[in-house]
C-alpha positions in Angstrom: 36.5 -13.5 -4.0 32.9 -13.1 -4.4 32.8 -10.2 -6.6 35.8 -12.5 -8.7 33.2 -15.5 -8.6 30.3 -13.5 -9.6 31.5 -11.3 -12.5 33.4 -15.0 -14.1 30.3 -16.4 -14.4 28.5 -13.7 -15.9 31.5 -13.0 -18.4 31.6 -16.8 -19.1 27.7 -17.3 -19.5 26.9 -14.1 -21.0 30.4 -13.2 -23.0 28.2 -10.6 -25.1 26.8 -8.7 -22.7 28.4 -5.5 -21.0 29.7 -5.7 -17.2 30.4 -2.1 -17.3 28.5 -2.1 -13.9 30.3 -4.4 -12.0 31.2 -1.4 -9.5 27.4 -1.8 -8.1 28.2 -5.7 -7.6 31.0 -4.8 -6.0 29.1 -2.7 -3.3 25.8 -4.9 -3.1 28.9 -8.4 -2.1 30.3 -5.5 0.3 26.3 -4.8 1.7 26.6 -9.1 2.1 29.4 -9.2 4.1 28.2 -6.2 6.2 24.8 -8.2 6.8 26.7 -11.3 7.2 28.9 -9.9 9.9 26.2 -7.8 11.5 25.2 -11.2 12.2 28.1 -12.7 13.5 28.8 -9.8 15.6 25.0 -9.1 16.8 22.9 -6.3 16.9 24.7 -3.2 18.5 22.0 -1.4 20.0 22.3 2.3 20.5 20.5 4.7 23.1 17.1 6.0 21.4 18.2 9.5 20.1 15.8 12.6 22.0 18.2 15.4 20.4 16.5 16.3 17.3 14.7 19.7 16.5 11.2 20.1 18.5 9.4 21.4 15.9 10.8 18.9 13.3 7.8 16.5 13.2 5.6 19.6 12.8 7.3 20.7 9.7 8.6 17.5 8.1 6.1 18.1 6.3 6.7 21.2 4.7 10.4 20.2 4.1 9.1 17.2 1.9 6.4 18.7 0.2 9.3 21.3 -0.8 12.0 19.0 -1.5 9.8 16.9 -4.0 8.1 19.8 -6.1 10.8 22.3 -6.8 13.5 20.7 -8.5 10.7 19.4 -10.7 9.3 23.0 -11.3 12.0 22.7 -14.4 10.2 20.6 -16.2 6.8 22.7 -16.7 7.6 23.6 -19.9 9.2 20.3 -21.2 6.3 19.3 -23.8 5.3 16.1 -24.9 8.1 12.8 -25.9 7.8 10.0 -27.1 5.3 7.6 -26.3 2.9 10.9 -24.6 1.5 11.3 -27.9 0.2 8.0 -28.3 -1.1 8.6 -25.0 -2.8 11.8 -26.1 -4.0 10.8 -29.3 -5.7 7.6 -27.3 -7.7 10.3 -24.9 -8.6 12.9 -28.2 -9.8 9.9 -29.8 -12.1 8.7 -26.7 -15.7 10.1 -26.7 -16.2 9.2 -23.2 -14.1 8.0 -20.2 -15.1 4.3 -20.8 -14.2 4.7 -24.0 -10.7 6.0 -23.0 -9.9 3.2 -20.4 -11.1 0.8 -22.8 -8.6 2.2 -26.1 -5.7 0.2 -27.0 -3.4 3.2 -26.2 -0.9 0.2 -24.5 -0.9 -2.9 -26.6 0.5 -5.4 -24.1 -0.6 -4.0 -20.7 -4.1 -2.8 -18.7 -3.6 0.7 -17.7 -7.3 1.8 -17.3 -6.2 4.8 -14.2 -3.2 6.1 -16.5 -5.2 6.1 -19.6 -8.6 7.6 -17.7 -5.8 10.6 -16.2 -5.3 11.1 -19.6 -8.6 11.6 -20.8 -9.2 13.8 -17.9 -6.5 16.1 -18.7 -7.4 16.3 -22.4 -11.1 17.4 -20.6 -10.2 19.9 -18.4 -7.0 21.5 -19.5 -7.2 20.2 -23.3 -4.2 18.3 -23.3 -1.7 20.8 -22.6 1.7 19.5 -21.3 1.7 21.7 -18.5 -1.2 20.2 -17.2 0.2 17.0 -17.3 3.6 17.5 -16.0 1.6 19.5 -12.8 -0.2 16.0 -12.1 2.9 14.1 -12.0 4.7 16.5 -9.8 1.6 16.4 -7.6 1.7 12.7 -7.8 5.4 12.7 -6.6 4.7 14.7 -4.1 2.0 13.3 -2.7 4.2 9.9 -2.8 6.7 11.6 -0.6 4.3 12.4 2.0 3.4 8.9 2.2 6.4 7.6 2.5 6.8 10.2 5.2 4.1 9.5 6.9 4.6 5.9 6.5 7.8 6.1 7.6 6.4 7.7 11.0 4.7 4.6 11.8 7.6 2.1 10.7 11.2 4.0 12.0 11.1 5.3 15.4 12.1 8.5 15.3 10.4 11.8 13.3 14.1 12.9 12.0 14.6 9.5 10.6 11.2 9.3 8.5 12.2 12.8 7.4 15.4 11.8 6.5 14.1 8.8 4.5 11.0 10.6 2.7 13.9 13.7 1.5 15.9 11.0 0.3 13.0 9.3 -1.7 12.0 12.9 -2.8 15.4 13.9 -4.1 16.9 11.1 -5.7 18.3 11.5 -8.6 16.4 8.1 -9.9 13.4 9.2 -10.2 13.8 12.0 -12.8 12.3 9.6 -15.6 9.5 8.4 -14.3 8.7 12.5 -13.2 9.5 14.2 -16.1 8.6 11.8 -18.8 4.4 11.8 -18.8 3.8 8.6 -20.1 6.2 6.9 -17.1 3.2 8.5 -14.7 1.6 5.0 -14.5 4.6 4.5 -11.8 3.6 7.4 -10.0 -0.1 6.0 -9.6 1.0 2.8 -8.9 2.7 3.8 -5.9 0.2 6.4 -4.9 -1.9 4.1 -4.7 0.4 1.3 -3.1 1.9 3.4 -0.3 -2.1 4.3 0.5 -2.9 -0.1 0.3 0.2 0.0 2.9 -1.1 3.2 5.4 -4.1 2.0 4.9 -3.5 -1.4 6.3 -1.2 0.3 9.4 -4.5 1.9 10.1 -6.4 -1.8 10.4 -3.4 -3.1 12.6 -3.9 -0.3 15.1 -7.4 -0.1 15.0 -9.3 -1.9 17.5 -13.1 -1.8 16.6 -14.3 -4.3 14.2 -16.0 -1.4 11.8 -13.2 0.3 11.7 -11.0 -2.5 11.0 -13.3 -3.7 8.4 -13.5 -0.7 6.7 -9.6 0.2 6.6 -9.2 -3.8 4.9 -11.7 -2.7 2.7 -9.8 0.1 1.6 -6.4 -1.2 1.6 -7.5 -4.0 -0.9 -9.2 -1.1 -3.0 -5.9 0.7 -3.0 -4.0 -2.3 -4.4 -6.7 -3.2 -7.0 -6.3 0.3 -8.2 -2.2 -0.4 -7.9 -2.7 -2.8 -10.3 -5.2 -1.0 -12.6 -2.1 1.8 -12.7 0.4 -0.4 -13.5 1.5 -4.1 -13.2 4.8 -3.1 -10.7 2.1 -4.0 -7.7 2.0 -7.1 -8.0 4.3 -8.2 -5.6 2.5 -6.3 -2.8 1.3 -9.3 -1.3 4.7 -10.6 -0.5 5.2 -7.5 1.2 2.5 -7.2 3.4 2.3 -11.2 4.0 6.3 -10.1 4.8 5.4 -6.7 7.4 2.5 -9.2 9.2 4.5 -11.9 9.8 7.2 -9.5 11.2 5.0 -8.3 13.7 4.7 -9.5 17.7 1.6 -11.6 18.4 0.9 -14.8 19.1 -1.7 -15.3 15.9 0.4 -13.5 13.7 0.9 -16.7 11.5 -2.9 -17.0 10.9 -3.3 -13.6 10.7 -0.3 -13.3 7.9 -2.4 -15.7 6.2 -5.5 -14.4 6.0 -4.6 -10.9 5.0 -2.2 -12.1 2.6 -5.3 -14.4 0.9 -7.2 -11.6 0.6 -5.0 -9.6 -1.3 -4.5 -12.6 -3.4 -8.2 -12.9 -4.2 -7.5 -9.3 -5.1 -5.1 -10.0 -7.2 -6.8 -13.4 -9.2 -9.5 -11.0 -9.6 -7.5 -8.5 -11.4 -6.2 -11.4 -13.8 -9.3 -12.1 -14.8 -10.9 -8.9 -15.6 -7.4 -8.1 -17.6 -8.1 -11.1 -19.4 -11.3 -10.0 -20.3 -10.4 -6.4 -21.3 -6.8 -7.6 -23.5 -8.4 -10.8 -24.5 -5.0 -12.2 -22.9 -2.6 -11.7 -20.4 -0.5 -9.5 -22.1 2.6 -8.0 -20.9 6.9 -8.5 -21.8 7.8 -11.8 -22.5 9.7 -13.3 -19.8 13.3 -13.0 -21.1 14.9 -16.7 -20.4 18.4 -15.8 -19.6 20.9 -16.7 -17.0 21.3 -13.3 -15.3 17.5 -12.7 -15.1 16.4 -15.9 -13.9 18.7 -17.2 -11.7 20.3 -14.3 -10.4 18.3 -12.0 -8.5 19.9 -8.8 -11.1 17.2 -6.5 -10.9 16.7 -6.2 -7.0 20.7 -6.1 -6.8 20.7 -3.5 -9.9 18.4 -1.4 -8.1 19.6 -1.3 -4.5 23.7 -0.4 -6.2 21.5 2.2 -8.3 20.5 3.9 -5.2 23.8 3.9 -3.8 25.4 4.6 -6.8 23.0 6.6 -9.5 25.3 7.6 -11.9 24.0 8.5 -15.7 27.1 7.4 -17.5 25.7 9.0 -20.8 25.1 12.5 -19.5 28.6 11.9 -17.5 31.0 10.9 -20.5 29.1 13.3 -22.6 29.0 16.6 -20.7 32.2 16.1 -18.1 35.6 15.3 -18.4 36.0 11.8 -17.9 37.8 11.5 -14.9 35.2 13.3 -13.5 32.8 9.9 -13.5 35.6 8.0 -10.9 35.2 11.1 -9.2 31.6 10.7 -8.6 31.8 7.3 -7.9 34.5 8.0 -5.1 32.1 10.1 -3.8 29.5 8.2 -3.9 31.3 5.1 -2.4 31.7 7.7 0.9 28.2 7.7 1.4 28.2 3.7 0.5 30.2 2.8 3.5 28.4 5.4 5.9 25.3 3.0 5.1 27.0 -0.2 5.4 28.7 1.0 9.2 25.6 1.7 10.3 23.7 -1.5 9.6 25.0 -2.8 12.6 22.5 -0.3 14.6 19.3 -1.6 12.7 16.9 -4.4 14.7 16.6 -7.2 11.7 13.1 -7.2 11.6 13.5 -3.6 10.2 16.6 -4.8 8.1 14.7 -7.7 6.7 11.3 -5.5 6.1 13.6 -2.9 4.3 15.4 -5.4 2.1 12.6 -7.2 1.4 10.7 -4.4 0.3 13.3 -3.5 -2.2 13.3 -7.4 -3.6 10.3 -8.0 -3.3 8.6 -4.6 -5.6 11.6 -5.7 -8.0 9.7 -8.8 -9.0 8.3 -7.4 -11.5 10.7 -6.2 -13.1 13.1 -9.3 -12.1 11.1 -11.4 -14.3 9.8 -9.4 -17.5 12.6 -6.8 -17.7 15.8 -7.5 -20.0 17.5 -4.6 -18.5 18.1 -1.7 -16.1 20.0 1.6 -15.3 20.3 3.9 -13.1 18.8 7.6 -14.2 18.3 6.9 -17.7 15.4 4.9 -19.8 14.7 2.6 -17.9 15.3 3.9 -14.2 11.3 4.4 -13.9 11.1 1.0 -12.6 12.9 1.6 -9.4 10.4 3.8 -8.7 8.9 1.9 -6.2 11.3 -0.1 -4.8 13.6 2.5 -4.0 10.8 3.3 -1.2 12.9 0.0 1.2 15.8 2.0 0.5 14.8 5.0 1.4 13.4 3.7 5.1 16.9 1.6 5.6 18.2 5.5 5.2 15.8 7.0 7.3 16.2 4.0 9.8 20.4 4.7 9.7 20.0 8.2 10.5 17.4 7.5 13.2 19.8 5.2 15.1 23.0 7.6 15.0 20.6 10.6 16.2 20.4 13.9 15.1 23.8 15.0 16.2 25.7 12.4 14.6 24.1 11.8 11.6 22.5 14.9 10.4 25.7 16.4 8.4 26.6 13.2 6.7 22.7 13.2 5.8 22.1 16.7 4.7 25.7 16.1 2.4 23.8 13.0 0.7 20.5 14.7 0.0 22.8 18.0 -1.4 24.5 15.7 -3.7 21.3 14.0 -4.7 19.7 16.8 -5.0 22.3 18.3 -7.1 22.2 15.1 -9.3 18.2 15.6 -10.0 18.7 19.3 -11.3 21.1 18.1 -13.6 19.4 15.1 -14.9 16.7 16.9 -15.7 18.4 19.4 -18.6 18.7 16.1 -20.8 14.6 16.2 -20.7 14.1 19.9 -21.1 16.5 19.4 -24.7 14.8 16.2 -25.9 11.7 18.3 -25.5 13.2 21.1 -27.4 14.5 18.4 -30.3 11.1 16.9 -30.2 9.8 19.8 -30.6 11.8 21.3 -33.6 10.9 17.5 -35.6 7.5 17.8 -35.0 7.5 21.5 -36.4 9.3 20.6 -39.3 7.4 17.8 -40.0 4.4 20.1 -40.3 5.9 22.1 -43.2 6.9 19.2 -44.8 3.2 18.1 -44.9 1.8 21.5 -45.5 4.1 21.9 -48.7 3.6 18.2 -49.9 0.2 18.4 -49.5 -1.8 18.8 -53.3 -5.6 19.6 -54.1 -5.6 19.3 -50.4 -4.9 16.1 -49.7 -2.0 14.8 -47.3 1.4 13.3 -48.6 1.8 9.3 -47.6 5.3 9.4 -45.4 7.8 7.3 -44.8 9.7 8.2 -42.0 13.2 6.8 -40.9 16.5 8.1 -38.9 14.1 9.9 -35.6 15.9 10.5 -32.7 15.7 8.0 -30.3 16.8 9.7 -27.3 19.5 12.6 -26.1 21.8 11.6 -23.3 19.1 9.3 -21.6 16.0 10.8 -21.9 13.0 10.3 -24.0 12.8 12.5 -27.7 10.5 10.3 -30.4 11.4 7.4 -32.0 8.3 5.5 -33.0 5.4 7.6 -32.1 5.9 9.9 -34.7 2.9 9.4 -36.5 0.8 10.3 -33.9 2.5 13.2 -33.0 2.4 14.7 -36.8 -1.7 14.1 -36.9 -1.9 15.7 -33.3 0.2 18.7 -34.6 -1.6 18.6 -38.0 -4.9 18.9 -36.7 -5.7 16.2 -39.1 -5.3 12.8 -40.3 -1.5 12.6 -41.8 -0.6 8.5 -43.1 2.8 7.9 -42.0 4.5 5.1 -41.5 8.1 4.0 -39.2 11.0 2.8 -40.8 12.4 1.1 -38.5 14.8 -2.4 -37.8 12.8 -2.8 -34.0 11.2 -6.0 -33.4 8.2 -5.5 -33.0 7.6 -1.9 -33.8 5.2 -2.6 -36.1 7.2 -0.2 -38.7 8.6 -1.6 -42.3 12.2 -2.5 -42.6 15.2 -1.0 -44.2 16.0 -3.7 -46.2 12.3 -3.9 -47.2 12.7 0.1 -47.7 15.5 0.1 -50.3 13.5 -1.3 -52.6 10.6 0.0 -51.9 8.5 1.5 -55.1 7.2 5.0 -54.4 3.8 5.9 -56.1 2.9 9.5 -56.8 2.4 11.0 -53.3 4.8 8.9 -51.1 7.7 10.3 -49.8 10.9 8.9 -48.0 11.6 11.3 -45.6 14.5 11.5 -42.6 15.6 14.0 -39.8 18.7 15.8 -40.1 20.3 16.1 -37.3 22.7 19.3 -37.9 19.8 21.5 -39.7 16.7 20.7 -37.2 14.7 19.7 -40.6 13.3 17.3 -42.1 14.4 16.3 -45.6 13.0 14.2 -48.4 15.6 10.9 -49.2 13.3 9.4 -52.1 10.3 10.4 -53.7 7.6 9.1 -55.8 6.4 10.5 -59.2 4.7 13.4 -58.3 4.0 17.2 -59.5 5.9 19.0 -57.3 8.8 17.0 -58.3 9.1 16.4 -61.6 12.4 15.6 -61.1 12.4 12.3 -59.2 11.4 9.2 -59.6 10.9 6.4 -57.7 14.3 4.8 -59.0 15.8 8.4 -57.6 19.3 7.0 -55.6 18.6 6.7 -51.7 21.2 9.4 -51.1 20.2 12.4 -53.4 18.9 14.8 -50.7 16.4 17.5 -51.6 14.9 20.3 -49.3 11.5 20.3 -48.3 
């Protein structure tokens, strides 16, 4: 009746918009009534599980470290997408590392750690891709170890920290904000947030007054740096107001308090020196409609996502179509292990969990249009997939080894499984890219007279193949990187926005001498010339040439 409820509304308020997804409402009303009669019934307590492996919590570590870097070993020799050149061509252009966290590389946001990585990388390894796809699989690595390690201090049991840092490490989510370089501002962002949050486990269990000074003091470093990486930190003060006032104590009120005003000062201070840096806040407009403002979409988007991360493009595209129910069915098994088992978790740890997950979806909640699971715009579940990960490491900690442990190792196969696969999308669009770039340099190299560089007009870039990242508008910086020099080009392109000219505008556009229309084609990997202006090497068109005449390069 709820799902019914929920999915009329939506239909009724938003008739437009797609409801394709309404299998993930479907399990997050099913995760309600699970909490909801988890509370009726109580808290079912089981025995403290002493069965696992003894050398487990040695080696968890090894296991993660493993599980987080080889699957992503694939994507070494990816190259550069999309918005990565921009990125690049911000560093190259930098003469110093203020200079480079200072460049307007991102127009809307304050990114000073991302865009100083950047500049590094172009320093020491001179911008090569593989340098830069290394640092984000270091980067998601070392994330996994936090949460690991983390997860020691929050779940009570090694096996079920494990169990939740593999799971973080695996899933099949995080293949976007991995493989795709410029998404590595989420991967800094929660290096640095996971190390705010050990950080302040370390003041709580700390008893001299240096010590605890000095761990506060690094904790709020940590999340100013957060922020610096990326603006998905700035609900971290919920949280950690949230995990102190959890805690047993009979000052734990005040002490909630005072933490959480520090982090706050943190956080007003932040404001104001992105003020000072953008001029203005900056940042996505905060999209005013009724699923993103006064339903809590993103948070319930992301927690069915983890339960459920099925790339419906690479799905419909590559596999027989019955083969997505299939996956779902699958996938709905593992659901209902999670929503039995809830039962067995204390609510404090239910509550810090789930309000993890809501909470770091804040961010997006508010700014964020939309969201899907292993595609585009899967990078900003990176962080709060971290509560879900715990709730699976606390699920398998309160079955025990012996219980849980196949039903576990069958989830992280499946996810890993998932994570190989989503990753070929990436490798192609880097082999597309690729091929467009190249072919814009002989375009260039051929227009080019008396040594001077043909004015382009590009249209008809790919976008994207099956989910993942190729060009679209950073084009232009691309074909100066590739060119070794500077190339004017200009997007054609119907994105608000985009800064580009528009089609309409295009069509009757008057080429001068020099000034090409140019467009990718698809089937021959090439670029070809749509319209061109009076100019020597074709004395045969003119600028009144008909859009659809098509001549070779």
């Amino acid at each position: 009746m709820v799902l019914v409820v929920i999915v009329y509304v939506r239909s009724t308020v938003e008739p437009a918009q797609d409801i394709a997804w309404s299998y993930q409402v479907l399990t997050l009303c099913l995760v309600a009534v699970a909490i909801a009669g988890r509370a009726l019934t109580g808290f079912r307590p089981q025995k403290p599980a002493s069965d696992e492996p003894a050398g487990l919590a040695r080696w968890g570590w090894l296991l993660v470290l493993l599980a987080a870097s080889l699957p992503y070993l694939l994507t070494l020799k990816i190259g550069l997408l999309s918005d990565d050149y921009g990125l690049l061509a911000a560093a190259r252009g930098s003469t110093g590392a203020l200079q480079a966290i200072r460049s307007d590389a991102f127009v809307a946001f304050y990114r000073p750690v991302t865009l100083f990585a950047w500049w590094l990388g172009d320093a020491l390894w001179s911008g090569s891709p593989i340098g830069y796809h290394a640092l984000s699989i270091t980067l998601h690595t070392l994330n996994s170890l936090l949460v690991y390690i983390l997860g020691r201090r929050l779940i009570p049991t090694a096996y079920g920290a494990l169990a939740a840092a593999l799971l973080f490490a695996l899933h099949p989510m995080h293949v976007e904000s991995v493989t795709w370089l410029a998404a590595s501002s989420d991967l800094f962002c929660t290096a640095f947030s996971l190390s705010s949050l050990l950080l302040l486990e370390h003041y709580l269990s700390t008893s001299s007054k240096p010590g605890r000074l000095a761990f506060l003091l690094g904790a709020l470093l940590s999340f100013l740096l957060a922020l610096l990486s990326k603006e998905a930190a700035l609900a971290l003060p919920g949280f950690v107001v949230l995990r102190l006032a959890l805690l047993d104590g009979p000052h734990r009120a005040r002490r909630s308090l005072g933490i959480g005003g520090a982090y706050a000062l943190v956080f007003v201070g932040y404001g104001l020196l992105r003020f000072l840096a953008l001029g203005k806040i900056g940042g996505y407009a905060m999209p005013l409609s009724f699923w993103n403002t006064a339903f809590p979409s993103a948070p319930l988007l992301m927690l069915g996502d983890v339960l459920f991360p099925v790339n419906r493009t690479l799905f419909s595209a590559e596999l027989h179509p019955y083969a997505l129910w299939f996956a779902v069915a699958l996938m709905a098994a593992g659901a209902l292990w999670w929503l039995r088992g809830i039962q067995h978790v204390p609510g404090r740890r239910l509550w810090l969990w789930l309000g993890f997950v809501f909470l770091m979806s804040v961010p997006t909640w508010l700014f964020l249009w939309r969201q899907s699971a292993a595609t585009e715009w899967s990078r900003f579940a990176y962080l709060p997939t971290i509560g879900a990960a715990w709730l699976f490491g606390d699920l398998c900690a309160a079955r025990g080894w012996r219980r849980s442990a196949p039903t576990a190792a069958a989830i992280l196969a499946v996810a890993a499984a998932l994570t190989i696969w989503y990753i070929t999308p990436w490798r192609q669009a880097g082999r597309i890219s690729s091929q467009v770039v190249a072919a814009g340099v002989k375009l260039v190299d051929r227009l080019s007279t008396d040594g001077e560089p043909p004015v382009l007009y590009v249209t008809d870039l790919p976008a994207a193949w099956r989910g993942a990242q190729v060009l679209a508008y950073s084009y232009p910086q691309a074909l100066n990187l590739a060119c070794g020099r500077p190339v004017p080009v200009r997007m054609v392109t119907s994105r608000p926005g985009a800064g580009g000219i528009h089609p309409d505008v295009m069509a009757h556009w008057k080429l001068k001498p020099g000034e090409h229309l140019i467009s990718y084609d698809a089937r021959a990997h090439t670029m070809r010339i749509v319209r061109s202006g009076q100019a020597a090497v074709f004395p045969n068109l003119s600028p009144e040439t008909p859009e659809r005449m098509i001549a070779e390069p």
